[in-house]
N, C-alpha and C positions, 0 to 999 in steps of 0.2 A: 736652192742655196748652193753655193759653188765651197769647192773645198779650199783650206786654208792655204797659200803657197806652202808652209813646213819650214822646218831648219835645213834639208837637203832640196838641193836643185841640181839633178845631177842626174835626170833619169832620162835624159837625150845620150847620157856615157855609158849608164852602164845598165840599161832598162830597168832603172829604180822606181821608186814610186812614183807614180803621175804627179808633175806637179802642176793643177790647174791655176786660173790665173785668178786677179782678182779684178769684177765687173766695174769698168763706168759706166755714172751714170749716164744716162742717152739723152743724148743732143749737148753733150757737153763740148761745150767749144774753147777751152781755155787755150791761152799762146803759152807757150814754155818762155822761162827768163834767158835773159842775153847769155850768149857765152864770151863776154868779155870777163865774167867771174869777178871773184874777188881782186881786190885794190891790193898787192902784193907787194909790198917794198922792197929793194934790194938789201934793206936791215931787218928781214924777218924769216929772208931765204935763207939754206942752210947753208952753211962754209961749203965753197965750191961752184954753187948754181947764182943765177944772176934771175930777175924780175923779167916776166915777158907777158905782158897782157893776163896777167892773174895767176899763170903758173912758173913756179921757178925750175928753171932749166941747168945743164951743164953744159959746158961748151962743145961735148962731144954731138958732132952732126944726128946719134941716135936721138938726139932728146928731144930736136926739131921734129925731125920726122913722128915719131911719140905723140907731140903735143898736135901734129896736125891731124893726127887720128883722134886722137881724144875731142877734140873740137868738132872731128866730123860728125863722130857716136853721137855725142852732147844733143848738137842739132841735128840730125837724121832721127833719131828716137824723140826729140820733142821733150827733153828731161828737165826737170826740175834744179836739180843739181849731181854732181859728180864729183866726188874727191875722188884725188890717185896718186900713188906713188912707184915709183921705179928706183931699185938700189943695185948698185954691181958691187961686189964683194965689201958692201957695206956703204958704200958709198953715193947721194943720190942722184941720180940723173932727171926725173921726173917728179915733182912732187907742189900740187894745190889743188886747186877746187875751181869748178866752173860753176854759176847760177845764183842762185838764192836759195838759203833754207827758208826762210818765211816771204813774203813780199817786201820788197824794199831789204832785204836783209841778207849780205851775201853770204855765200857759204863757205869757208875756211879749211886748211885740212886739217886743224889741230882738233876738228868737233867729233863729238862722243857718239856713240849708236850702238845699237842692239847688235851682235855679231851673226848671229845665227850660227848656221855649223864650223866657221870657222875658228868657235870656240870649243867642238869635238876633241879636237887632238890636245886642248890641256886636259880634259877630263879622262883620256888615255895614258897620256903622258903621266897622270897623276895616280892610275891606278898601278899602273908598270913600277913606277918608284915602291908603291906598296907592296909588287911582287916582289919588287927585289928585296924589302923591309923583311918577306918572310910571312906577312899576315894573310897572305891568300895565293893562293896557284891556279895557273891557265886552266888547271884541267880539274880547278871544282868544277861541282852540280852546283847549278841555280839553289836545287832541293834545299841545301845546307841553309841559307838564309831567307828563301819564298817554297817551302814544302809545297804550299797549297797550289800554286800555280801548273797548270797544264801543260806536260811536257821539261816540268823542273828539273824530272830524275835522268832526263838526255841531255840539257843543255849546258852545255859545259860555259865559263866565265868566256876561253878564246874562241868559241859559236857567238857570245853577243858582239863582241870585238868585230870579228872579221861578216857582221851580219850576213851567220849564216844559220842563225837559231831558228830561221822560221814565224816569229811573231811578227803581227801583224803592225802596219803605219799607223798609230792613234792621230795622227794627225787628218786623215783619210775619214772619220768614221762618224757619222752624221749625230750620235747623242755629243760626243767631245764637240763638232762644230757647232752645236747649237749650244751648247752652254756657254761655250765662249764667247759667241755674237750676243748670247744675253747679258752676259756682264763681261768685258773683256777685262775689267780691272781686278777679277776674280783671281785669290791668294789658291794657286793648285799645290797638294803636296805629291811630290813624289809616286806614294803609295796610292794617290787617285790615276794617277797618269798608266801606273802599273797594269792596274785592276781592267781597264779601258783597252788599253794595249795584248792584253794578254787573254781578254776574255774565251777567243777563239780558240785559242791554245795554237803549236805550233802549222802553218799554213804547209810545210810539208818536213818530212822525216829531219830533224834538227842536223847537220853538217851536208845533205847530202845538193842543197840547191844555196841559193842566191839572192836574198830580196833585202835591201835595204829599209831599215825601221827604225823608228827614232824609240822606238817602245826598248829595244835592245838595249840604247846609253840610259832609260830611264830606269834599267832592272839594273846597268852595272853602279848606277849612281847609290839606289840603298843599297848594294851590296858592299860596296867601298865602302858607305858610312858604316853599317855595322862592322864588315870585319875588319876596318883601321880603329873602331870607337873614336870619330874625329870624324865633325862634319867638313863634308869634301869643298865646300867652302874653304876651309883655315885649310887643307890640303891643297889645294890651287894654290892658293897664298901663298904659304912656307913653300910647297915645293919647286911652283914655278915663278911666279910673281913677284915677291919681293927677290931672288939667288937674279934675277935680270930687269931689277927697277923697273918694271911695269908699273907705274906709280898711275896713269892715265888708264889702267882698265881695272874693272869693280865686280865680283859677283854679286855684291848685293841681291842682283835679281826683283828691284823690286821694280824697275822704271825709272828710278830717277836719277839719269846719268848726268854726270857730272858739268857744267859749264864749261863752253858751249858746245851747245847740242844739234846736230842734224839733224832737222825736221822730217820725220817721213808721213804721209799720206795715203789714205788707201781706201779703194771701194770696198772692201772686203764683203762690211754689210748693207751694200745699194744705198749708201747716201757717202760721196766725197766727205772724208773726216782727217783731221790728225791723230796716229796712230801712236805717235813717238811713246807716249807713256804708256800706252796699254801694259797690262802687269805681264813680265817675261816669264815667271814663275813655271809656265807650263813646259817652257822648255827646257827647263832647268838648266843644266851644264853641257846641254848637248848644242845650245844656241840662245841660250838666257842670261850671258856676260856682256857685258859693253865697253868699249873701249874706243879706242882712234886710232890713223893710217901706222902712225909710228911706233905704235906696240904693236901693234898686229905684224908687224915688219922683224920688232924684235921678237918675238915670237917663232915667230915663221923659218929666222934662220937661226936661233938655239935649235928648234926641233931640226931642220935641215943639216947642223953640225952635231949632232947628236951629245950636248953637253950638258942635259937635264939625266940623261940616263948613261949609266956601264953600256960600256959596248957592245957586250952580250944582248942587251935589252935594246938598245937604238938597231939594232940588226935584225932583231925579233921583231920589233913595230913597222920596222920597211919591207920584211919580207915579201916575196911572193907565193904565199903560202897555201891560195886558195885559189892560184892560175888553176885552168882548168874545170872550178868547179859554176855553175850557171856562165854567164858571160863574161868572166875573167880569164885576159891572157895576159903572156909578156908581157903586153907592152901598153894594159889598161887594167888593173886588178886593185881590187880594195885593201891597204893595208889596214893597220891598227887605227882606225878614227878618219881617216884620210884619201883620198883615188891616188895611185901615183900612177901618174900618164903622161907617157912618150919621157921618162925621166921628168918630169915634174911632178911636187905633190903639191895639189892643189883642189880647192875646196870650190864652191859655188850657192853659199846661201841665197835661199828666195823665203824671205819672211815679211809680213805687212808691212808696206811702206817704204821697204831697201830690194834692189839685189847687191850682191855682191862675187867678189870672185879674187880669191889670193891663192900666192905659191909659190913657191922656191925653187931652182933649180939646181941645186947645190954642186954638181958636178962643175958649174961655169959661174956659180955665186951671185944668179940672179935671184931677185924677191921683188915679189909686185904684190900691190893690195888697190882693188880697186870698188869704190862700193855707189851706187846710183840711187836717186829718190824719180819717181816718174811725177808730171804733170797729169793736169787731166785728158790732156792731149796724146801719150804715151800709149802706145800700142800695148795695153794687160798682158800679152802672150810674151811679149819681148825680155829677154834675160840680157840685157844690156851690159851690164858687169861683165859676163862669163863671153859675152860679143869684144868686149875692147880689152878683155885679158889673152883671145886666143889671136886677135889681130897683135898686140906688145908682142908674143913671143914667135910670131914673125920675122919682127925687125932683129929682136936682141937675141935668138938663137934658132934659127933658119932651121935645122938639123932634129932640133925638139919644139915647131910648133903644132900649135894645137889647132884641129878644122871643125 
C-alpha cells in the first residue's frame, strides 16, 4: 500500500514529509483530452482579457508567453485537466482551463475542488484573529486543552504553527491509510485524527528541529474550537469568508462541492476511480475546504496585503522566525501556515486526484493559482501544478523565480 499524497507537497522545499505518489493501474494506456480546452467566449472572459483557444488572455505579450507554457505542461504531463490563473495587482492576465473534467465534458475555471493545504493559511489566519480577540496566546501549552497528549506540557500553540512541535505526519501512517482506503467516505473527527497523529508523542525535543505535519493544524483546530467556544467553521466564515465575499468556497467538508465541480481521479487504491467526493473530513481545515481559481486568488492576496489581520499580526505570520532552525533560511523558511520562498508565499497541495500550487508575490502584486487532475497516462510522481507555477514566475518576475 503506498501512502496518501497528504495536504502538503512541499517536501522537495523544505525536506518535509515524503510525499509518495499514487499507483496506476498497469498496462493502463489512456490518451489525455485535447488541449484546445474549454469553449471560452469573449462574454465570459473577464473585463480586460479577450478569448484564445479556451483560455482568456490580456493583451500584455506576458499572457501569450503564459498560455504557451500552460499548453506545454498540459500536454507534456498527459493531464486530464488544468485550470489557472494569473493576476497583476489584481488584474487578470491569465485565466481558464485546458481538457475535460469528465469525458466529453470540458473543464472550466469557475469549478469547485478540494483545496488541500492551500486552505492552511485561513485556518491560521483565523486562529491569529483569536490571538488578537485575547482567547488564547502563542505561547500556550498544548497541556491546557490536550493534558493527555505526549509532549503537551512543551508544545507551545507558535511550535504547531511554525511546525516545529515534533509530531508525527498522520497522513504517513499505515493504520490512518488503511482505514481510509476502507471506507474513504468515512465522517473523521478531529479528535481521531489527533489521537493517530500524536500517538508517538513528539519525534524530536518540541522547537529545536523541523518537520512538517498535518497532525500540528489538526491539534491547533480543537484547540481554536475550544478556546474561541465557536467552531472554527463559523470562524472561517465571519472572519475570512464572508469580510472578502468568498461566496464560491465552503467548509462544509463533507464533499459535496458546489456546482460545477472538477472531477479528480486517482489510483490511490490500485483500481483507477473518481475521488472527487471522497469525504475531506480527514483533513479538516488544514486542506478539507473547497473552492475555485477566483477565491483562492482572493484569498491569496487579502493574506498577501495583510487586511484580515493588525499589523502587528500580519508581521508575525510572515516572519522569519524559525530561519536557522532544521532547513529554514532567508530565503526559504516556513511562516505561519505557509513557505515563503524567494519572496513568494506560496503553497503546493498534492491530495487524491489534484495537485496544485498558488501564491502571491506581494512586493510586485502578483498571484497565481494553479491546480491539475492527471489522466491515466500521467506520470504518479509528477507535481505538475508546483512544475507550471515555478515555470509562471519565470516570466512574470525573473528576480523571484522559483527552480
Amino acid at each position: 500500500m503506498t501512502a496518501i499524497v497528504g495536504v502538503f507537497g512541499l517536501a522537495a522545499l523544505l525536506t518535509a514529509c515524503t510525499a509518495t505518489t499514487s499507483p496506476s493501474p498497469s498496462g493502463s494506456t489512456a490518451t489525455p483530452t485535447s488541449s484546445t480546452g474549454t469553449a471560452v467566449g469573449t462574454d465570459t472572459c473577464p473585463a480586460g482579457t479577450s478569448s484564445e483557444l479556451g483560455l482568456c488572455l490580456s493583451d500584455d505579450a506576458i499572457s501569450a508567453e503564459l498560455a504557451g507554457i500552460l499548453r506545454s505542461q498540459f500536454e507534456g504531463d498527459e493531464l486530464s485537466a488544468v485550470i489557472a490563473g494569473v493576476w497583476h495587482d489584481g488584474q487578470p492576465v491569465l485565466f481558464g482551463a485546458l481538457g475535460e473534467t469528465m469525458p466529453g465534458v470540458p473543464a472550466t475555471p469557475d469549478m469547485h475542488h478540494m483545496l488541500g493545504n492551500l486552505s492552511t493559511p485561513m485556518l491560521t489566519t483565523a486562529l491569529l484573529q483569536q490571538v488578537e480577540a485575547g482567547a488564547l496566546s502563542l505561547d500556550d501549552r498544548v497541556s491546557t486543552w490536550y493534558p493527555e497528549l505526549l509532549g503537551a506540557d512543551e508544545v507551545t500553540i507558535e511550535m504547531l504553527l511554525h511546525n516545529t512541535a515534533g509530531y508525527s505526519q498522520f497522513t504517513g501512517q499505515e493504520d490512518f491509510l488503511a482505514a481510509l482506503y476502507a471506507n474513504p467516505f468515512r465522517v473523521w473527527t478531529v479528535d481521531e485524527i489527533i489521537d493517530i497523529g500524536t500517538a508517538q508523542g513528539p519525534l524530536f525535543p518540541p522547537g529545536t528541529d523541523w518537520g512538517f505535519s498535518d497532525t500540528n493544524s489538526a491539534v491547533l483546530v480543537g484547540i481554536l474550537a475550544q478556546a474561541s467556544g465557536t467552531p472554527v467553521a463559523e470562524l472561517i466564515q465571519t472572519g475570512i469568508l464572508d469580510p472578502l465575499g468568498m461566496h464560491d468556497t465552503t467548509v462544509a467538508r463533507d464533499g459535496n462541492w458546489p456546482q460545477p465541480v472538477l472531477q479528480g481521479y486517482d489510483g490511490e487504491r490500485g483500481v483507477w476511480e473518481n475521488v472527487t467526493h471522497w469525504n475531506p473530513s480527514w483533513a479538516h481545515f488544514a486542506g478539507g475546504v473547497g473552492s475555485n481559481a477566483q477565491d483562492v486568488a482572493t484569498f491569496l492576496d487579502a493574506l498577501g496585503s495583510g487586511e484580515l489581520l493588525t499589523p502587528e499580526f500580519h508581521d508575525v505570520q510572515f516572519a522569519p522566525t524559525i530561519v536557522g532552525i532544521g532547513t529554514n533560511t532567508a530565503d526559504k523558511y516556513w511562516a505561519m501556515g505557509f513557505l515563503v520562498l524567494n519572496g513568494w508565499m506560496f503553497m503546493n497541495p498534492g491530495i487524491p486526484g489534484y495537485t496544485g500550487a498558488g501564491g502571491t508575490l506581494p512586493d510586485e502584486g502578483w498571484t497565481m493559482v494553479i491546480y491539475t487532475t492527471p489522466s491515466q497516462a500521467t506520470d504518479p510522481a509528477k507535481l505538475s501544478a508546483s512544475d507550471i507555477f515555478a515555470e509562471f514566475t519565470k516570466v512574470v518576475s525573473p528576480d523571484h523565480a522559483l527552480q
